[in-house]
N, C-alpha and C positions, 0 to 999 in steps of 0.2 A: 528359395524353396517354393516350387509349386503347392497350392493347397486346392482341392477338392473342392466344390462346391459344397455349403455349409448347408445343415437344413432347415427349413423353415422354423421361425418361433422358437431359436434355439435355446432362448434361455423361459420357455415354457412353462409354467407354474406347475405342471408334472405333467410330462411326457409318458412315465411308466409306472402310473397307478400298479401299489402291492400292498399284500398283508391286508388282503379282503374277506371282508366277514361270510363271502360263501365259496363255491369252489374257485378252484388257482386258475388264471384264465391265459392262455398264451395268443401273443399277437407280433409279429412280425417287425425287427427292429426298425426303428424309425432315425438312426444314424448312419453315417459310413461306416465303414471299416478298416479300411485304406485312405489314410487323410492326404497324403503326397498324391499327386502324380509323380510315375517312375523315370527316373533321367541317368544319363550315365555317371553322375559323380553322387547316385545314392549310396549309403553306406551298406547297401544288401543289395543281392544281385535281383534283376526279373523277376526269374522263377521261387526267389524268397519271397518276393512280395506277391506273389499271385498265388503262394502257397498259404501266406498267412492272411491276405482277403478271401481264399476262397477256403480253408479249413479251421482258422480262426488259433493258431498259434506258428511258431518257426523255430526251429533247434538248429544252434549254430555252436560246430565243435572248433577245438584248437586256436585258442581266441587268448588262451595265457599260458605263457612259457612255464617252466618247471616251479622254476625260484616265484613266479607270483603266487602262484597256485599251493604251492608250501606255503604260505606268507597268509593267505585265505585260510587255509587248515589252520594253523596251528595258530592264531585270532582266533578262531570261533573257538577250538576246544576252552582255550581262557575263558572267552567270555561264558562259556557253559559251565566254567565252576565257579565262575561269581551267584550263580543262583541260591537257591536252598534257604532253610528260613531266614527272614526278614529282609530278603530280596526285596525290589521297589515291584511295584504296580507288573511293571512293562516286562517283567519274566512270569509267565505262565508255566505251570507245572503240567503233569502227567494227570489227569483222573486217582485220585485214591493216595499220589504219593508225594514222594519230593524232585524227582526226578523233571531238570526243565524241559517242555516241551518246545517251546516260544520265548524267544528275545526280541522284543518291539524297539521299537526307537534304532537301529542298530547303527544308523550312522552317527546319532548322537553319540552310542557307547563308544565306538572305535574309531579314531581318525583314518586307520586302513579303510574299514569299511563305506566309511565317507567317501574317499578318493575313489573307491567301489563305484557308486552310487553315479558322480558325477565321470565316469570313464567315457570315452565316445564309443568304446564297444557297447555300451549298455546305454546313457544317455541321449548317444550321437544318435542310435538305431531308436530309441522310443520317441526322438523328439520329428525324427521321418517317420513313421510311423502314425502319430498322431496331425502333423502337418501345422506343429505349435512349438513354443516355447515349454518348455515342462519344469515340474515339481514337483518333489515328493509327496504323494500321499500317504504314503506307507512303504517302513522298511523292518523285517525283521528276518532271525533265524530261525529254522524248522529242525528240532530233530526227532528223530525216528530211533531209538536206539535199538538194537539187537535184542531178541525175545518178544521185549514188553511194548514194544512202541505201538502208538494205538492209531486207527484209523482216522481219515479224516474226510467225511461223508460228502457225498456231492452234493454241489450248489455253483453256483453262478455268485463272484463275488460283487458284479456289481450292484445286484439285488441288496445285499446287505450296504453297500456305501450309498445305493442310493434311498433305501429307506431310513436307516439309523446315520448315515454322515451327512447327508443333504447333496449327494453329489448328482449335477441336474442331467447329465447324458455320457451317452455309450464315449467317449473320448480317455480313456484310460486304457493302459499296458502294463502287464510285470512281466520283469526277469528276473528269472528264477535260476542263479547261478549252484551247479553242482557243486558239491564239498567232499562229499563221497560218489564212489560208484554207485550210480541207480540202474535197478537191475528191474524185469518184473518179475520177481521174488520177494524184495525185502522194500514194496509199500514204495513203488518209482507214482510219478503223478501219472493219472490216468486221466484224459481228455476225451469230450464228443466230439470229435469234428465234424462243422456246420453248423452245431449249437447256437454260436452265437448269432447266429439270423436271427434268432426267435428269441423274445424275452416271453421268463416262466412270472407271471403275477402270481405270490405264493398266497396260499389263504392264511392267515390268523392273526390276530392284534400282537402289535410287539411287546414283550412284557419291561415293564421298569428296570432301565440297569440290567437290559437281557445280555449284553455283552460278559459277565461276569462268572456267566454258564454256559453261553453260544463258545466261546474259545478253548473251553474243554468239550464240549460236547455240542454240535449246533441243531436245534432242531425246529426253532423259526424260520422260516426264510429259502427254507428248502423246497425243492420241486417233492411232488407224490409221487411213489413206487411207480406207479402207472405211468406217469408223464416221461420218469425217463427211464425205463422200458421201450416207452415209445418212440422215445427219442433217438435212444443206442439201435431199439433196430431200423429204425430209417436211416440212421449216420454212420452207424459203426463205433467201432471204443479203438481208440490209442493210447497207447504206453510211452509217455517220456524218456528213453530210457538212453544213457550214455556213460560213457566216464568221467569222473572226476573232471572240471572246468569245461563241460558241457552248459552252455545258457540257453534256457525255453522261454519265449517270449510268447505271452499270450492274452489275446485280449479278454476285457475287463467281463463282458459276456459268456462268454464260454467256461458251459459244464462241464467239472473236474472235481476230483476227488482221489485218496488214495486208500488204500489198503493196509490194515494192521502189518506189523514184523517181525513176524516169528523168527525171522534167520539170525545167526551170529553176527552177520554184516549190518552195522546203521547205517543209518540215510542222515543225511545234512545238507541242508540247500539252505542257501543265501535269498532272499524275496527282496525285491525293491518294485515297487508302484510308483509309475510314472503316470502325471494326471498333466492334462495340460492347460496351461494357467489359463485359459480361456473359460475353460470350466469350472471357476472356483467354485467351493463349496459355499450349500446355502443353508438355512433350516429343515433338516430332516424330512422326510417326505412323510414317512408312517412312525415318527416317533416321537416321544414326549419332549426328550433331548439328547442333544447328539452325544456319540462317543469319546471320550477320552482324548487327548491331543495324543497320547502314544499312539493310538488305533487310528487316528485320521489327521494329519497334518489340518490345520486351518490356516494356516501365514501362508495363502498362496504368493505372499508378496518371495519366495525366495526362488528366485529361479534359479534352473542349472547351468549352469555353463561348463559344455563338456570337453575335457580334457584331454588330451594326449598322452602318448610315453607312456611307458611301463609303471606297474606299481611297485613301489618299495616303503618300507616297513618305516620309514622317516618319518 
């Protein structure tokens, strides 16, 4: 694997000061974003990888047969009615109700979803991608249900790992595997393309154990109404949107957010956060103490090793 020239100071005592006591300050990212050089036995073609260095995510469709793709549905709905009270930590509810929002940990829950995780459709492509060895950071489910499903506000997720999980630079990707049809009607993800050039430094001290009201409702660590206003109309806004076993790969920088669900239709996506072991995580950057191991893997020591062949339910 070619690898990109690395940037200086890479393991820097903080590259991307945030959660500043005055205004949010934006500065220009100080990483790649394309860790390979492009060759012909990449697992994405050219124009993917110059699509997703140069707009800061890539949608890649018909990637799993019928039978896996049933096999993804009908896992997660299980896993969505293990929830409801005295549910463990790592299932997040709805605002106000019982209804799950969030399954963290998810390859812990399911061994399908494990085999998910380490697939070379998803693994093989984040560990070109990143131009490293990778590891989970973070895996869980998203659902959206029909009516009531609530929004989920923009931000930049590497803001939040690297202020509250210690994660020291821009070297991280998620794939975000469809479970239903996302449509832009029923709360599909919404992206800035070119966002990720620019990191937003947000203003405000992070509160104790903010993670426990950030994952229903986030509102540390966000850009201000202004900034991305200003953002969307310099870049523009895109919609994720495909069928069922559609995967959005996008990097750890880039502003996204999605939209409440009024429709009869839910939404369900699969998330896996690939971090590449080069970047383990260190002591939080703006917080007292880091997050929860559901919320942020720390044993960088587990690498993936990505798999072949189809998924099956064994």
């Amino acid at each position: 694997m070619n690898i990109t020239s690395k940037p200086e100071d890479f393991h820097a005592a903080d590259a991307y000061r945030t959660r500043l006591p005055g205004e949010e300050r934006l500065t220009p990212r100080r990483d790649p974003v394309l860790w390979s050089d492009w060759t012909g036995d990449a697992p994405i073609t050219r124009q993917e990888a110059a699509h997703y260095e140069e707009k800061g995510y890539l949608i890649r469709r018909n990637l799993f047969s019928d039978a896996e793709l049933r096999l993804l549905i009908d896992t997660s709905l299980r896993l969505r009615g293990a929830g409801g009270p005295g549910a463990p930590a790592d299932f997040v509810t709805e605002p106000g109700t019982d209804a799950v929002r969030t399954v963290f940990r998810l390859d812990t829950h399911s061994p399908v979803f494990a085999r998910l995780a380490a697939d070379k459709r998803l693994a093989g492509v984040a560990r070109f991608l990143l131009g490293d060895e990778v590891c989970l950071h973070q895996s869980r489910l998203n659902y959206k249900p029909g009516f009531t499903g609530k929004e989920f506000y923009w931000h930049s997720d590497f803001e939040t790992w690297h202020a509250e999980d210690g994660m020291p630079r821009m070297r991280a990707v998620s794939a975000s595997v469809l479970l239903t049809d996302n449509s832009p009607l029923n709360g599909a993800l919404m992206l800035v393309p070119g966002s990720h050039k620019t990191f937003v430094a947000c203003r405000g001290e992070t509160p104790k154990d903010n993670h426990k009201t950030s994952l229903q409702k986030q509102e540390v660590g966000v850009p201000g109404r202004d900034t991305i206003a200003r953002m969307v109309a310099e870049n523009g806004l895109d919609a994720a949107t495909g069928p069922a076993g559609t995967v959005v790969f996008f990097d750890c920088n880039t502003l996204h957010g999605s939209n409440g669900n009024i429709t009869p239709d839910p939404r369900s996506n699969a998330f896996f956060v690939f971090n590449a072991v080069s970047n383990a995580l260190v002591a939080p950057f703006a917080a007292d103490d880091p997050r929860p191991g559901h919320l942020a893997n720390r044993d960088g020591a587990r690498t993936i090793v990505p798999q072949g062949g189809r998924l099956t339910g064994a």
